[in-house]
C-alpha positions in Angstrom: 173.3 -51.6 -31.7 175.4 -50.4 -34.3 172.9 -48.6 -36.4 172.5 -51.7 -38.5 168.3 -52.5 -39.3 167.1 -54.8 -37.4 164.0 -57.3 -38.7 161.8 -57.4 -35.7 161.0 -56.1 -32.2 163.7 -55.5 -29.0 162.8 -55.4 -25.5 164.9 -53.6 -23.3 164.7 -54.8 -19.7 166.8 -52.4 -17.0 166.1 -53.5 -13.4 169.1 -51.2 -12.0 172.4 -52.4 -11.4 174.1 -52.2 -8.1 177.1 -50.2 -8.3 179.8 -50.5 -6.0 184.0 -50.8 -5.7 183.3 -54.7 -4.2 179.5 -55.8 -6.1 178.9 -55.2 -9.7 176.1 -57.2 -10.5 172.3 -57.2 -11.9 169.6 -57.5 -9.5 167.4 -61.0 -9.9 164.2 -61.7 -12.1 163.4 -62.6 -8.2 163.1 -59.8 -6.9 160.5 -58.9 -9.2 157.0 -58.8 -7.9 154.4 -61.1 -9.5 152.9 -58.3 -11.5 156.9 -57.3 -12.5 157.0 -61.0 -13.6 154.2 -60.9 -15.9 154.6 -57.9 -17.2 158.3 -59.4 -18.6 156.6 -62.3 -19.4 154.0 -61.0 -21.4 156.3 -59.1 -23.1 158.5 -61.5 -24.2 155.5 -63.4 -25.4 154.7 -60.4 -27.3 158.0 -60.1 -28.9 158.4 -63.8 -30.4 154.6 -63.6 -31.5 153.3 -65.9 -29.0 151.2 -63.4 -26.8 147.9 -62.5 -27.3 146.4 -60.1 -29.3 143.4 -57.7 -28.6 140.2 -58.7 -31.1 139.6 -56.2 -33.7 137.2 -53.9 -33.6 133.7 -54.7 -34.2 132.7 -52.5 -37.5 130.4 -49.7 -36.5 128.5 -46.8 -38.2 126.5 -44.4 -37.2 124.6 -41.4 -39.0 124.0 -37.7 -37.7 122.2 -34.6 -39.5 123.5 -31.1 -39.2 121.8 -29.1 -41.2 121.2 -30.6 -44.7 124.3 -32.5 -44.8 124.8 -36.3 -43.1 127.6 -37.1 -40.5 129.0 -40.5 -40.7 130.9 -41.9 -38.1 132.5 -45.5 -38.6 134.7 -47.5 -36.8 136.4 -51.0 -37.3 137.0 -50.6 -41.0 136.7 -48.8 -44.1 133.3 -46.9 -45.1 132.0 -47.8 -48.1 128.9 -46.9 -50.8 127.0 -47.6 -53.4 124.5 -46.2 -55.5 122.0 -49.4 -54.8 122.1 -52.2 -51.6 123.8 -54.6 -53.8 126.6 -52.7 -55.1 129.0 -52.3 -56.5 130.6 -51.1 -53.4 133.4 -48.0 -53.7 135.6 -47.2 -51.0 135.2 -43.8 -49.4 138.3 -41.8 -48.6 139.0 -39.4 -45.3 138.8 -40.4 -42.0 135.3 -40.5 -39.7 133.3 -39.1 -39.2 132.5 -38.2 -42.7 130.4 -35.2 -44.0 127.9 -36.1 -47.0 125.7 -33.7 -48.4 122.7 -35.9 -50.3 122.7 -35.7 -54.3 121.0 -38.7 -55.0 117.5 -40.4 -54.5 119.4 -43.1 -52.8 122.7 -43.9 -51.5 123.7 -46.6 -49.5 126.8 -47.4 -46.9 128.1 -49.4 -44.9 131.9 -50.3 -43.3 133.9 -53.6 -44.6 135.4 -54.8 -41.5 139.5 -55.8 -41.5 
């Protein structure tokens, strides 16, 4: 390229070249083996938006004591609380796990999945 922004994904694909004074030329997509051959494959697929994508994460959380704190660990979205079960729900900030040192009679938590 020529430095210029390009709008979506490359693949680049070297398989060698054979150099020589009398052959210049690229090895086959033959030659590949079968898992060389998908691999391509599935990578093209990926590139034009056609392949398969992994499921998201199933939201998860999980609480810990140490000490007189709480230790939050989430996964699969963004943790979330509220001062009572049915909200209104705030978004917490900082990754997991989160530390929470109780203040309240009650809080509650949970993680919004994407």
């Amino acid at each position: 390229m020529d430095g210029s922004v390009c709008p979506n994904k490359r693949i680049g694909l070297f398989t060698e070249q054979v150099a020589a004074l009398t052959a210049n030329w690229n090895p086959e997509i033959r030659w590949l083996t079968d898992a060389g051959k998908t691999l391509v494959l599935n990578t093209v697929a990926y590139a034009i938006g056609t392949g398969t994508q992994p499921p998201p994460a199933q939201p998860s959380l999980s609480v810990a004591r140490n000490g007189k704190n709480l230790v939050l660990t989430y996964t699969g979205g963004t943790l979330q609380s509220a001062d009572t079960v049915t909200g209104p729900w705030k978004d917490e900030t900082g990754p997991s796990p989160v530390t929470v040192q109780p203040s309240a009679a009650a809080k509650f938590y949970r993680v919004k999945g994407v």
